[in-house]
PDB file of N, CA, C and O in Angstrom:
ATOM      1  N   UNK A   1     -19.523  11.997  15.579  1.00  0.00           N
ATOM      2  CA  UNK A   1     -19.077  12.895  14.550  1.00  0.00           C
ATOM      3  C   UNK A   1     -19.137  12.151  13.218  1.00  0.00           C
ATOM      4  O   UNK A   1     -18.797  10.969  13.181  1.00  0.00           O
ATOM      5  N   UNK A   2     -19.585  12.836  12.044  1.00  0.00           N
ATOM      6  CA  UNK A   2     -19.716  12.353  10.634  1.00  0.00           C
ATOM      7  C   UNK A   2     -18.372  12.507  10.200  1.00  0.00           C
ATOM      8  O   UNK A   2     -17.617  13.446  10.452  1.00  0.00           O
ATOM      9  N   UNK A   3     -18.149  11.497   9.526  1.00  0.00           N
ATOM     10  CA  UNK A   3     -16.437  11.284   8.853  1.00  0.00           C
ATOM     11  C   UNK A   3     -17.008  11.183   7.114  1.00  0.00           C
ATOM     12  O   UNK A   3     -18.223  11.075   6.952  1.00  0.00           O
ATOM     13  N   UNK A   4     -16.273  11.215   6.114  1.00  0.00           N
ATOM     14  CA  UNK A   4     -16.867  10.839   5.331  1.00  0.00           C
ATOM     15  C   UNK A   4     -15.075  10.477   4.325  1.00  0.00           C
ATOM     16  O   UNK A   4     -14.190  11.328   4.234  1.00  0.00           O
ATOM     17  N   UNK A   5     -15.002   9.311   3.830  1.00  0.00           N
ATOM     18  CA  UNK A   5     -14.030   8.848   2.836  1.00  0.00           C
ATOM     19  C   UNK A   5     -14.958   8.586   1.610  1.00  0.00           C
ATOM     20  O   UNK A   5     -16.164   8.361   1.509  1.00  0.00           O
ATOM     21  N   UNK A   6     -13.670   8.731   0.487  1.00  0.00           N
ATOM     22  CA  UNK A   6     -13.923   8.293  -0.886  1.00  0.00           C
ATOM     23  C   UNK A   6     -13.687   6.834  -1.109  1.00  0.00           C
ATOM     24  O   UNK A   6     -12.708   6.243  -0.653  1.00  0.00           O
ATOM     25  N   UNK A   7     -14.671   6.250  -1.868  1.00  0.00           N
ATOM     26  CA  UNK A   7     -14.868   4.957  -1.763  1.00  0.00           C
ATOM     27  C   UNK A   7     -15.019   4.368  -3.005  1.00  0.00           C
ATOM     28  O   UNK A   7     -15.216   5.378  -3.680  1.00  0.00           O
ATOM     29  N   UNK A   8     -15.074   3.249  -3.938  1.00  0.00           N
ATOM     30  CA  UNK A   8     -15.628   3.300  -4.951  1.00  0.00           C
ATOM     31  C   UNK A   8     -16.178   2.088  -5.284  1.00  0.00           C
ATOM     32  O   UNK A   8     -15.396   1.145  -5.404  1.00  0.00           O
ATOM     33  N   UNK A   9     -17.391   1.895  -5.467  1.00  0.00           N
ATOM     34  CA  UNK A   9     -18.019   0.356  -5.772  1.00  0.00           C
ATOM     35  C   UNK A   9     -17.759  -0.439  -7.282  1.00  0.00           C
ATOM     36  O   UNK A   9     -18.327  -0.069  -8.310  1.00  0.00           O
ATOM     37  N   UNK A  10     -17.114  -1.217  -7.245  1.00  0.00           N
ATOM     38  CA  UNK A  10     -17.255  -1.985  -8.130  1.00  0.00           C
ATOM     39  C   UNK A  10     -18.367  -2.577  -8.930  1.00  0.00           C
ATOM     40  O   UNK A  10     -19.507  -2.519  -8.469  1.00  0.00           O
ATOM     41  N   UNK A  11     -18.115  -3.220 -10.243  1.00  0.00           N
ATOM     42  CA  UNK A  11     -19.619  -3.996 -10.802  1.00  0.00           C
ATOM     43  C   UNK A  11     -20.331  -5.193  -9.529  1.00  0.00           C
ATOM     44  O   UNK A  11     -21.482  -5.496  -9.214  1.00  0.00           O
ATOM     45  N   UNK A  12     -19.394  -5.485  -9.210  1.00  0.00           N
ATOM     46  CA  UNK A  12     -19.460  -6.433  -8.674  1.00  0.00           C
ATOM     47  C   UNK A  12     -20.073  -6.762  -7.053  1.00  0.00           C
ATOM     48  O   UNK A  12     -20.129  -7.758  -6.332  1.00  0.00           O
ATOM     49  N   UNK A  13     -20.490  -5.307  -6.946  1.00  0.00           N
ATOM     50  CA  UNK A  13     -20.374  -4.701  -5.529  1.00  0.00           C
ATOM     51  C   UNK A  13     -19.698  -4.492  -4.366  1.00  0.00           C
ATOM     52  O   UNK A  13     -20.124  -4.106  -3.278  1.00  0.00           O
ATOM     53  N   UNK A  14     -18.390  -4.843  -4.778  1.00  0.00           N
ATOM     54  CA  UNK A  14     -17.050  -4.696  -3.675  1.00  0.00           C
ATOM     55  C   UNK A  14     -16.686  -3.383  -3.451  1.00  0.00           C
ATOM     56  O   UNK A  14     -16.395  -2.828  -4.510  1.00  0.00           O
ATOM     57  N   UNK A  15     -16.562  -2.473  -2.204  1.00  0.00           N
ATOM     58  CA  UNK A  15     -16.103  -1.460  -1.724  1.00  0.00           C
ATOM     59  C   UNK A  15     -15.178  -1.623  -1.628  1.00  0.00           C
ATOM     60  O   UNK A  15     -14.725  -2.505  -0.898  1.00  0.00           O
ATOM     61  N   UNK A  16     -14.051  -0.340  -2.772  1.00  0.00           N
ATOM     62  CA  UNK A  16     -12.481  -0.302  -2.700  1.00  0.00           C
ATOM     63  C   UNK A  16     -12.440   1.471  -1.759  1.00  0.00           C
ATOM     64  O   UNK A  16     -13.089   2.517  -1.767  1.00  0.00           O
ATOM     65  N   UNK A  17     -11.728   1.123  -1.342  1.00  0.00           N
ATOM     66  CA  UNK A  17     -11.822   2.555  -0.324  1.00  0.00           C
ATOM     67  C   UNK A  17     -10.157   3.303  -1.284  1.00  0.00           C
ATOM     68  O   UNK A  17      -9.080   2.730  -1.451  1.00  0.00           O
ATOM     69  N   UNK A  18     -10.467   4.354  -1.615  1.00  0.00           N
ATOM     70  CA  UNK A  18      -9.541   5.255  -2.408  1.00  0.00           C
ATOM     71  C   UNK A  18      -8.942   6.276  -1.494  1.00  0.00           C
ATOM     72  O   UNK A  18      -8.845   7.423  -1.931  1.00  0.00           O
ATOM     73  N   UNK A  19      -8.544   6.021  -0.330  1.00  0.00           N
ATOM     74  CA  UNK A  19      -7.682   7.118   0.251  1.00  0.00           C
ATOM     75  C   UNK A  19      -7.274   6.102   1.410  1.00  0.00           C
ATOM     76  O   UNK A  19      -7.539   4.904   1.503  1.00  0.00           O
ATOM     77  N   UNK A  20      -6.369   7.143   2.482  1.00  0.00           N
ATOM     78  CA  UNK A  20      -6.044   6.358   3.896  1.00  0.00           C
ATOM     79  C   UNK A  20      -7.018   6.539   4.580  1.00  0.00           C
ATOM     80  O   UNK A  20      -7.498   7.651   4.356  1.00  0.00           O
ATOM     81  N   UNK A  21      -7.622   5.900   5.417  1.00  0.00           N
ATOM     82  CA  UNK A  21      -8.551   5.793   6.241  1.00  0.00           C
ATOM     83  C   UNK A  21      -7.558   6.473   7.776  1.00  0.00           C
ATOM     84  O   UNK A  21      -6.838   5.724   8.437  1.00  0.00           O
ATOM     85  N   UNK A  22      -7.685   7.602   8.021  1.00  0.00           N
ATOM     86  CA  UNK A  22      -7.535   8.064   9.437  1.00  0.00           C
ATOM     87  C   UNK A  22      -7.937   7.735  10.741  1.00  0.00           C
ATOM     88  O   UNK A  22      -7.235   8.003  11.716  1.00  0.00           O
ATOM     89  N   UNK A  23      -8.859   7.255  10.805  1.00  0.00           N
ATOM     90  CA  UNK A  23      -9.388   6.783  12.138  1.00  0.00           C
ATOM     91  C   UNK A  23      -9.717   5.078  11.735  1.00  0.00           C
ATOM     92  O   UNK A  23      -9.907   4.546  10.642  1.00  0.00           O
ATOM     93  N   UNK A  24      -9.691   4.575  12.981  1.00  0.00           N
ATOM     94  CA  UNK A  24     -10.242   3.452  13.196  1.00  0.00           C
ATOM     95  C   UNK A  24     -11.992   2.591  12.652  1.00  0.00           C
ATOM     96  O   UNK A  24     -13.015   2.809  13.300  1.00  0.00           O
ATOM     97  N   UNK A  25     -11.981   1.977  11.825  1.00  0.00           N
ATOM     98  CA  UNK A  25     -13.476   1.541  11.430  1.00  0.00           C
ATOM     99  C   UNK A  25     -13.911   0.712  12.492  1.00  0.00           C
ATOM    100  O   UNK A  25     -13.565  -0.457  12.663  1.00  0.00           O
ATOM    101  N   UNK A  26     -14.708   1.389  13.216  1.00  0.00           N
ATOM    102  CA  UNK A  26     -15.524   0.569  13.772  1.00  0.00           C
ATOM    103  C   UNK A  26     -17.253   1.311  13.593  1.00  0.00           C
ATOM    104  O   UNK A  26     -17.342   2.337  12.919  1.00  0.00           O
ATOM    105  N   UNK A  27     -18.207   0.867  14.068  1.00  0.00           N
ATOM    106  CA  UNK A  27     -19.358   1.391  14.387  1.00  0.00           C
ATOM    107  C   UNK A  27     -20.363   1.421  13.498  1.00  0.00           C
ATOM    108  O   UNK A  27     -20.573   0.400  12.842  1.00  0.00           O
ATOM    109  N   UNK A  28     -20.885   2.170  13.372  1.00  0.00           N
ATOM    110  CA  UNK A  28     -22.195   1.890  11.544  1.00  0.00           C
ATOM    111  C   UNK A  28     -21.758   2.868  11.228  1.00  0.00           C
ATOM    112  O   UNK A  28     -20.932   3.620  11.745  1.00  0.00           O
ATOM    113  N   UNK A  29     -22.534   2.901   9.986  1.00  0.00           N
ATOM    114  CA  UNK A  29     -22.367   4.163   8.731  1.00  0.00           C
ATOM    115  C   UNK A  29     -23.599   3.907   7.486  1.00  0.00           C
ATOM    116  O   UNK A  29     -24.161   2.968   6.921  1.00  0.00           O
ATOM    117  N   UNK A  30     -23.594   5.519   7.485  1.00  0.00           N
ATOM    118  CA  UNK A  30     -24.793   5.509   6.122  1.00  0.00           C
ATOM    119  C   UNK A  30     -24.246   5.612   5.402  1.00  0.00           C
ATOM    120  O   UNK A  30     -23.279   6.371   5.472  1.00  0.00           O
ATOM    121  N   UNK A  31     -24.694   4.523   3.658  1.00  0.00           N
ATOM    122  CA  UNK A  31     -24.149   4.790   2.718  1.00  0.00           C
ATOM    123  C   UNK A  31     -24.506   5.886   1.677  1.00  0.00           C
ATOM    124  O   UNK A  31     -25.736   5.894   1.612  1.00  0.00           O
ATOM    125  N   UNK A  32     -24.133   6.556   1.069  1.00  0.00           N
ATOM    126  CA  UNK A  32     -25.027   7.572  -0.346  1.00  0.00           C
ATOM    127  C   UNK A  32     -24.364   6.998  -1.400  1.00  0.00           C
ATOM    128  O   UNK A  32     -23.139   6.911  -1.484  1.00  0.00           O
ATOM    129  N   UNK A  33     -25.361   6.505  -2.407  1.00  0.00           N
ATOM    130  CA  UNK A  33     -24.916   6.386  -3.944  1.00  0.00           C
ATOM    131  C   UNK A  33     -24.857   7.621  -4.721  1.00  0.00           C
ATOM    132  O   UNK A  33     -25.959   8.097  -4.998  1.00  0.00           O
ATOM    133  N   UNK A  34     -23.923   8.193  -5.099  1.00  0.00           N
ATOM    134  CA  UNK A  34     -23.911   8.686  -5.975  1.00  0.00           C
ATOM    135  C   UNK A  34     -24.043   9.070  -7.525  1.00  0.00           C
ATOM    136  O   UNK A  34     -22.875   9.318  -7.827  1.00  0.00           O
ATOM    137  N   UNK A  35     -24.512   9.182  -8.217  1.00  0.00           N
ATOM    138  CA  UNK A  35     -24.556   9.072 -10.036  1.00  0.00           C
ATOM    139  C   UNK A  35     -23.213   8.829 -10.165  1.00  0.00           C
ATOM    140  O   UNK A  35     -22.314   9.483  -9.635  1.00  0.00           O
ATOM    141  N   UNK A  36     -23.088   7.825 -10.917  1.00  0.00           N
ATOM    142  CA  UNK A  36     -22.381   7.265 -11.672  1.00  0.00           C
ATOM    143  C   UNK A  36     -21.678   7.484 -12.955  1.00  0.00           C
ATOM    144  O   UNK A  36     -21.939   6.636 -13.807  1.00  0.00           O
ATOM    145  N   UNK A  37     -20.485   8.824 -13.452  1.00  0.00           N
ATOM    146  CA  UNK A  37     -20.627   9.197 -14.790  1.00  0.00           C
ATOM    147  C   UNK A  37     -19.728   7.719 -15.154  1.00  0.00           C
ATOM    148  O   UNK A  37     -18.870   7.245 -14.410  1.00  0.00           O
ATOM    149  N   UNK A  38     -20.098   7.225 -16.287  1.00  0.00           N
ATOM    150  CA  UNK A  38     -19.606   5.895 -17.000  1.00  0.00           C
ATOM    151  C   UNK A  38     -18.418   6.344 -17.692  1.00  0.00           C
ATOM    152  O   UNK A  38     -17.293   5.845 -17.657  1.00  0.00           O
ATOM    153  N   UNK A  39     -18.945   7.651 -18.509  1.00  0.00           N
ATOM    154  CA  UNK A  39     -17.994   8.479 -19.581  1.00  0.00           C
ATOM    155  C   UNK A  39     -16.622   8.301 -18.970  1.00  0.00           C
ATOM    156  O   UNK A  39     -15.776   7.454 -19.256  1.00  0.00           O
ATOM    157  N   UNK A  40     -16.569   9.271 -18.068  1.00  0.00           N
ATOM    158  CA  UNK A  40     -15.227   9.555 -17.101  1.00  0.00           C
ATOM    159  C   UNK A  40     -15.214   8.391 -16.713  1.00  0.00           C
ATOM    160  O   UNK A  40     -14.083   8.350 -17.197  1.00  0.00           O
ATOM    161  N   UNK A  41     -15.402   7.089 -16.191  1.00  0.00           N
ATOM    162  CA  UNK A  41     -15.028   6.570 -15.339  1.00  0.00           C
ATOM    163  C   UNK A  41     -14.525   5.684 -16.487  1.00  0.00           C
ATOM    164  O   UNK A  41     -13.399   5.334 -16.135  1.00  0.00           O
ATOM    165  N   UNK A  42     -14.823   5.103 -17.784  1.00  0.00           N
ATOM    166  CA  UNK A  42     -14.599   4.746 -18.924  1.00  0.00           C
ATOM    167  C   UNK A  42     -13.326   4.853 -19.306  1.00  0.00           C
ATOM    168  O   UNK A  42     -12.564   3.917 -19.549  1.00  0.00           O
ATOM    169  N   UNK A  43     -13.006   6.439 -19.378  1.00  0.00           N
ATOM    170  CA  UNK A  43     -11.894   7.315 -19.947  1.00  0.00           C
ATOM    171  C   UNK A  43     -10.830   7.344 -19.251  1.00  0.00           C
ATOM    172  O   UNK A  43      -9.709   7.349 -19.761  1.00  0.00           O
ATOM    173  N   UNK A  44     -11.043   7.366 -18.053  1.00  0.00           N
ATOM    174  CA  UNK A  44     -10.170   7.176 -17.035  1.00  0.00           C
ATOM    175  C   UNK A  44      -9.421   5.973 -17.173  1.00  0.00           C
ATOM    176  O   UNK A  44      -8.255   5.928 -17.568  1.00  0.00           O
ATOM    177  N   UNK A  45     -10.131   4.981 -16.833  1.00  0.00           N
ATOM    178  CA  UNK A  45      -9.704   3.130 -16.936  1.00  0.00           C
ATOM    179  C   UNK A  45      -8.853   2.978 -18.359  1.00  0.00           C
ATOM    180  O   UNK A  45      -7.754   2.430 -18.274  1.00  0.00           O
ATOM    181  N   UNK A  46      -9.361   3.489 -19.817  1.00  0.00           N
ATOM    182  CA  UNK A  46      -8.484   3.384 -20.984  1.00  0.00           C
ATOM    183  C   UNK A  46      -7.184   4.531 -20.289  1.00  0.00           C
ATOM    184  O   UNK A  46      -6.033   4.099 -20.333  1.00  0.00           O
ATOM    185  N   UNK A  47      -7.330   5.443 -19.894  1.00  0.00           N
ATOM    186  CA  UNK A  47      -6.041   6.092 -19.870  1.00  0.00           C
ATOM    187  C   UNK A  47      -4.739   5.260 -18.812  1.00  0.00           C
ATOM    188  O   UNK A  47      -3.535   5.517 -18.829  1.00  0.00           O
ATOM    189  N   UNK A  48      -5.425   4.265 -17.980  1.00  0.00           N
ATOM    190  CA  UNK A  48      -4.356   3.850 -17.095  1.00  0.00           C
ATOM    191  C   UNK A  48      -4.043   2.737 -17.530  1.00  0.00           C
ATOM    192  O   UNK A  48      -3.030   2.204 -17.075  1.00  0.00           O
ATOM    193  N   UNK A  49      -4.782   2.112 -18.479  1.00  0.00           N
ATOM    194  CA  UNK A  49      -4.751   0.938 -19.247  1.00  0.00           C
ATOM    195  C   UNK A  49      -3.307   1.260 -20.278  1.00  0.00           C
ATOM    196  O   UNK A  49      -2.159   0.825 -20.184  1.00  0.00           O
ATOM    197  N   UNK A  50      -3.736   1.906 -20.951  1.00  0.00           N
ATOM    198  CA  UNK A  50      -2.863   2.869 -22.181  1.00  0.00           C
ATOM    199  C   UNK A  50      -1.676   3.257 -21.011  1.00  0.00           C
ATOM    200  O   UNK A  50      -0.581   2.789 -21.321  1.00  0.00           O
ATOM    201  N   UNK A  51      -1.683   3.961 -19.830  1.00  0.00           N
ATOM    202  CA  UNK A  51       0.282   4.461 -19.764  1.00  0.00           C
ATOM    203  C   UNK A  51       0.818   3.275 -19.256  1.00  0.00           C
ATOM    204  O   UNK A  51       1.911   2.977 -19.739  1.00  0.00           O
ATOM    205  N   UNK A  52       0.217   2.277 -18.160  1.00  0.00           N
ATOM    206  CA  UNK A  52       0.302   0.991 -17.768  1.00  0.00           C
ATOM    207  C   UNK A  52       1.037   0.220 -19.441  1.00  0.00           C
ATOM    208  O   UNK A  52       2.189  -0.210 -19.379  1.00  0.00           O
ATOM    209  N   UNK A  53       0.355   0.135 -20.644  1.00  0.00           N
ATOM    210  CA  UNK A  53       1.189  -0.814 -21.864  1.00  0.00           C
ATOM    211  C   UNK A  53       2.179   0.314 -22.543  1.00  0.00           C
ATOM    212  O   UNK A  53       3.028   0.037 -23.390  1.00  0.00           O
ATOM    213  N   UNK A  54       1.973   1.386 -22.124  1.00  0.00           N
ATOM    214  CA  UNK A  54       3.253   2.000 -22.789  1.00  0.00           C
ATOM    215  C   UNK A  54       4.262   2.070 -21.387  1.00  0.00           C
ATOM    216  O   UNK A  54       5.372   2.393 -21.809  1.00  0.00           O
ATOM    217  N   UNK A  55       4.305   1.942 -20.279  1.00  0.00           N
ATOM    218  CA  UNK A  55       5.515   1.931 -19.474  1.00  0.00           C
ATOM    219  C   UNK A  55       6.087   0.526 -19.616  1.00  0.00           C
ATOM    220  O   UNK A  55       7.313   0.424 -19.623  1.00  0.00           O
ATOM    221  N   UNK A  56       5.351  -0.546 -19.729  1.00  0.00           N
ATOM    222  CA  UNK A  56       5.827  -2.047 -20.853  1.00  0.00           C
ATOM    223  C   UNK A  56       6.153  -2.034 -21.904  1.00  0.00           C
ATOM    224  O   UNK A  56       6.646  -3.104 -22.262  1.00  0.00           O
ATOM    225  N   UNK A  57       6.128  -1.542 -22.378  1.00  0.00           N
ATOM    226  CA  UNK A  57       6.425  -1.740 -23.910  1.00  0.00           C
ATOM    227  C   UNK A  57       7.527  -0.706 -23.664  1.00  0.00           C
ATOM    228  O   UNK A  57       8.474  -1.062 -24.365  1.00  0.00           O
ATOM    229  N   UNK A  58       7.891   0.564 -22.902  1.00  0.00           N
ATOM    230  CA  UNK A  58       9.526   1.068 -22.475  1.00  0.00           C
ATOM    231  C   UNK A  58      10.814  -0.154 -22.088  1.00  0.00           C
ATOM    232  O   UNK A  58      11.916  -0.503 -22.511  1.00  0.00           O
ATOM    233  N   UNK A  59       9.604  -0.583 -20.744  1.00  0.00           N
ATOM    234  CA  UNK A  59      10.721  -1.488 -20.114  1.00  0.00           C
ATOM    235  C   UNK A  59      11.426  -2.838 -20.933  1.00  0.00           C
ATOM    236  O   UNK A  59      12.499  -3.413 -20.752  1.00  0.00           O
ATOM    237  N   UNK A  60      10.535  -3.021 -21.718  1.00  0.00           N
ATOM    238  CA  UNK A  60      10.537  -4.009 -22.600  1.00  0.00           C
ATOM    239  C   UNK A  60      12.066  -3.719 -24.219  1.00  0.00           C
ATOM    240  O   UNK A  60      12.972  -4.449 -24.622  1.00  0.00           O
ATOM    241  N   UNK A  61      11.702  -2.655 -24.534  1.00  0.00           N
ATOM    242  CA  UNK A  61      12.493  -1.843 -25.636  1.00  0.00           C
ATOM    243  C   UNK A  61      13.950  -2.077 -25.197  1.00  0.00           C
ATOM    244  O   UNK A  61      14.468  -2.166 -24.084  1.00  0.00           O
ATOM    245  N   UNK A  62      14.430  -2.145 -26.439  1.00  0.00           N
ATOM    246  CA  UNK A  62      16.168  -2.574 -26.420  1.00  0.00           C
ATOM    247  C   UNK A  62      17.155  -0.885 -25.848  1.00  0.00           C
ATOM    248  O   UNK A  62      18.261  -0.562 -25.413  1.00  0.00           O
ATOM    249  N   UNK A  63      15.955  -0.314 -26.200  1.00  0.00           N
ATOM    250  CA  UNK A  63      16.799   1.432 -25.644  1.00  0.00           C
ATOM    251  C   UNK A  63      16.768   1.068 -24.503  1.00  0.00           C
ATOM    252  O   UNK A  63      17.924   1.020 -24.083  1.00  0.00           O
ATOM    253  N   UNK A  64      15.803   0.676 -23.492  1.00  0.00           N
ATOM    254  CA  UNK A  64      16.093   0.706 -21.696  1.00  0.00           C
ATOM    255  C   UNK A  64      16.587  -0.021 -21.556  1.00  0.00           C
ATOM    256  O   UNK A  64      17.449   0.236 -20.716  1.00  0.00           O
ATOM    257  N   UNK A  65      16.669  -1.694 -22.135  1.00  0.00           N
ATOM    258  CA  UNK A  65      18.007  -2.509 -21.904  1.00  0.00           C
ATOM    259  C   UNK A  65      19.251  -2.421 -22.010  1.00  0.00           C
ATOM    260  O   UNK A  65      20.129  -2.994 -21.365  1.00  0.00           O
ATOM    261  N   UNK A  66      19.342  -1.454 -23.107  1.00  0.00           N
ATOM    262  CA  UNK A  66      20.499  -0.899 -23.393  1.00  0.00           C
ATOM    263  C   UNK A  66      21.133   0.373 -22.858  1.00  0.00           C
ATOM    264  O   UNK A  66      22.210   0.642 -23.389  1.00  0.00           O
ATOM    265  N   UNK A  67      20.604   1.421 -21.699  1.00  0.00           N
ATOM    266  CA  UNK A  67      20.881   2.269 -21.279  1.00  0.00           C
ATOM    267  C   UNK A  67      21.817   1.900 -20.641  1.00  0.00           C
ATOM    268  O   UNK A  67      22.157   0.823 -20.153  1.00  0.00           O
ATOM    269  N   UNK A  68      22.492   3.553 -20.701  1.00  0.00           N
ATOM    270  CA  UNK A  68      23.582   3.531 -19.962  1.00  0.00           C
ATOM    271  C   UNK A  68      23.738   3.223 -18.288  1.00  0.00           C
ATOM    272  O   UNK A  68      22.720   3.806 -17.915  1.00  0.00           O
ATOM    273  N   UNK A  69      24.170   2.846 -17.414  1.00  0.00           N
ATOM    274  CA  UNK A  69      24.245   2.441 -16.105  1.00  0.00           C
ATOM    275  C   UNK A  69      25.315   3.182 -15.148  1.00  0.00           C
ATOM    276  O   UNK A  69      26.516   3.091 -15.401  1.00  0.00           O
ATOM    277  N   UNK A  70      24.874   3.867 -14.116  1.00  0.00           N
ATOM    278  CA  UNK A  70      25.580   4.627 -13.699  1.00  0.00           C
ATOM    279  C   UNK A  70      26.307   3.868 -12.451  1.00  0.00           C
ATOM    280  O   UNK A  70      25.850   2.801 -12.044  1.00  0.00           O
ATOM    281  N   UNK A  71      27.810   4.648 -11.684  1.00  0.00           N
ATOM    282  CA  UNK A  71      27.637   3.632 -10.854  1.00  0.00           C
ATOM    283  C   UNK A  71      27.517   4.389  -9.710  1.00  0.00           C
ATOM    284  O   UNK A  71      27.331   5.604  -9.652  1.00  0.00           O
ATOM    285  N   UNK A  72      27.674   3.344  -8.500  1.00  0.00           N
ATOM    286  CA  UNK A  72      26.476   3.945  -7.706  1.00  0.00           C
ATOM    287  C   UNK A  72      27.615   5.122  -6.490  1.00  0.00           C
ATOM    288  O   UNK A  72      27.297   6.121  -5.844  1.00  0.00           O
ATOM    289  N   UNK A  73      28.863   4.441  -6.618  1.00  0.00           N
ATOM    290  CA  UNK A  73      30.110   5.015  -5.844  1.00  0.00           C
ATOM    291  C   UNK A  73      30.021   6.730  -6.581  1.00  0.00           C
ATOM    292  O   UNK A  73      29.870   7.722  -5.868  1.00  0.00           O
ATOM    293  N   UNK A  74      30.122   6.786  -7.811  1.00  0.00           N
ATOM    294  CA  UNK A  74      30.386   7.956  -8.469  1.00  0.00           C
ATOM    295  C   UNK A  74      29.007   9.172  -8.317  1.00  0.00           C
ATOM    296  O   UNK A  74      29.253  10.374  -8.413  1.00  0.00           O
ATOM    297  N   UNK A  75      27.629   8.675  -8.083  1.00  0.00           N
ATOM    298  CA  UNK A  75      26.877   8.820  -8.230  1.00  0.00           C
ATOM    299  C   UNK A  75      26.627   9.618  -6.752  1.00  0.00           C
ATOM    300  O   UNK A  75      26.316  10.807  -6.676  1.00  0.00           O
ATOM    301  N   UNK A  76      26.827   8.718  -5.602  1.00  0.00           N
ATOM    302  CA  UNK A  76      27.102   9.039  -4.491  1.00  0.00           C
ATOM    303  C   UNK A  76      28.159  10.266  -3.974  1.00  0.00           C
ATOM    304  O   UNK A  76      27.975  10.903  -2.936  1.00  0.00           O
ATOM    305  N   UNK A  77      29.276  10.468  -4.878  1.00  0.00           N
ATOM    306  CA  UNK A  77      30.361  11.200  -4.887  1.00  0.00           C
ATOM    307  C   UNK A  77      29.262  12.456  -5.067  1.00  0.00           C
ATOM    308  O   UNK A  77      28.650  12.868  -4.082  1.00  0.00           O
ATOM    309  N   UNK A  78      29.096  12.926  -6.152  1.00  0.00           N
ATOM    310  CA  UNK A  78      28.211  13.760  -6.910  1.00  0.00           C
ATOM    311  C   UNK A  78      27.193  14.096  -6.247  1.00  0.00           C
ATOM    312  O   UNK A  78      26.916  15.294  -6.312  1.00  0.00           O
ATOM    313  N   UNK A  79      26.561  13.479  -5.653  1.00  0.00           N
ATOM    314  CA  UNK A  79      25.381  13.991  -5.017  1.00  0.00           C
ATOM    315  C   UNK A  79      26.079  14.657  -3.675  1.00  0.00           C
ATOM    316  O   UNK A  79      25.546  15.580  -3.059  1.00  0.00           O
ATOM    317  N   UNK A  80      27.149  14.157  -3.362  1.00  0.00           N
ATOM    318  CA  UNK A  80      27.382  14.593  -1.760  1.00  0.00           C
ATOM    319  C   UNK A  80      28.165  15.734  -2.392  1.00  0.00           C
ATOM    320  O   UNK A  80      28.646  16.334  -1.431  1.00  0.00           O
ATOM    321  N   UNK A  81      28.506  16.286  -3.406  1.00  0.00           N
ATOM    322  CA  UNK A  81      29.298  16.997  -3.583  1.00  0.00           C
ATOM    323  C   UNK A  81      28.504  18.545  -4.045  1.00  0.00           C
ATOM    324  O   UNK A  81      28.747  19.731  -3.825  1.00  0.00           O
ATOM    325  N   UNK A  82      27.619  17.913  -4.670  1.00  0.00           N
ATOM    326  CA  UNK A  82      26.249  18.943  -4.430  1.00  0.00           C
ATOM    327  C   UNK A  82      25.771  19.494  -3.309  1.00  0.00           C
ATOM    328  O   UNK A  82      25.376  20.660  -3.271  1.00  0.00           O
ATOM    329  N   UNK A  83      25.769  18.955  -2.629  1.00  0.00           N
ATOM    330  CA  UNK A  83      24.838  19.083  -1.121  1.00  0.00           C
ATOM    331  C   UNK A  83      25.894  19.724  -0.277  1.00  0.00           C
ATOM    332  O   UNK A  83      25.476  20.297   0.729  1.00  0.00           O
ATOM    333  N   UNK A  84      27.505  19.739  -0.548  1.00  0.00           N
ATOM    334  CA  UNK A  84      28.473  20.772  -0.073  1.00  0.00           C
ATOM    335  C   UNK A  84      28.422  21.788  -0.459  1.00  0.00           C
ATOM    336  O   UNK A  84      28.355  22.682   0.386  1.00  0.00           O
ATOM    337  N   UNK A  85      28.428  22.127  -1.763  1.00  0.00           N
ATOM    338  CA  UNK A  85      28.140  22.976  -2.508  1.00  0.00           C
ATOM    339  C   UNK A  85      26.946  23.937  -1.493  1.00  0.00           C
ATOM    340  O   UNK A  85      26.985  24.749  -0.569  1.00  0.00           O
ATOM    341  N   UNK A  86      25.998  23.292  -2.284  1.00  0.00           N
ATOM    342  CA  UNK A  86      24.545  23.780  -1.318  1.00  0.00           C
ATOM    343  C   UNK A  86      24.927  24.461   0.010  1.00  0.00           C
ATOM    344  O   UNK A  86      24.687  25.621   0.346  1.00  0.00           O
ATOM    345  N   UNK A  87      25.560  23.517   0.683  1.00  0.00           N
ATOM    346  CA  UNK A  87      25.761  24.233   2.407  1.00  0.00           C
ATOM    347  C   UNK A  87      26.658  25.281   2.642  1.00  0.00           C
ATOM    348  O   UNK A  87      26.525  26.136   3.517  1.00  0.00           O
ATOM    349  N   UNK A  88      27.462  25.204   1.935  1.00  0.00           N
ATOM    350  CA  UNK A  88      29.015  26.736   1.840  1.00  0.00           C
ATOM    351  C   UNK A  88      28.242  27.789   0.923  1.00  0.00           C
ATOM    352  O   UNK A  88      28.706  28.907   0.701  1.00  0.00           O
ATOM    353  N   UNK A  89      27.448  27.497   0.588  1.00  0.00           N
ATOM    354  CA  UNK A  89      27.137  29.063   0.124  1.00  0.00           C
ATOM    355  C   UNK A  89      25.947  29.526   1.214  1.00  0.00           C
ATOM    356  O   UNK A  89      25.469  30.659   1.161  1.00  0.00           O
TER     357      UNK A  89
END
């Protein structure tokens, strides 16, 4: 039976496999190259580049050091008190 996963080759020619692999690898396989859009694949890489230095530059900021901290007893209270809620009605 033909299986087929998403895969993606590097410059370098290293196969990164982009999903879970379901079955077991064993046996041969044909490869297909596909066209290559650069554009998208370009645009893509700056966009994960870009939220990757802005989720640093959050964690980094005196606002998230400085947030408020909840605790975890009260927090716990609240949630279970929800979820009573939830079940009696």
């Amino acid at each position: 039976m033909l299986k087929t996963i998403h895969v993606e080759i590097d410059p370098t020619g290293h196969i990164h496999v982009l999903e879970p692999i379901p079955f077991k690898l064993e046996g041969r396989a044909l490869h297909t190259l596909l066209e290559s859009d650069t554009k998208e694949r370009d645009a893509t890489t700056a966009e994960i580049k870009g939220n990757a230095s802005r989720a640093l530059r959050l964690l980094a900021s005196p606002r998230f050091q400085h947030r408020p901290k909840a605790n975890p007893e009260e927090t716990q209270r609240h949630i279970s008190a929800i979820r009573d809620e939830w079940n009696n009605d």
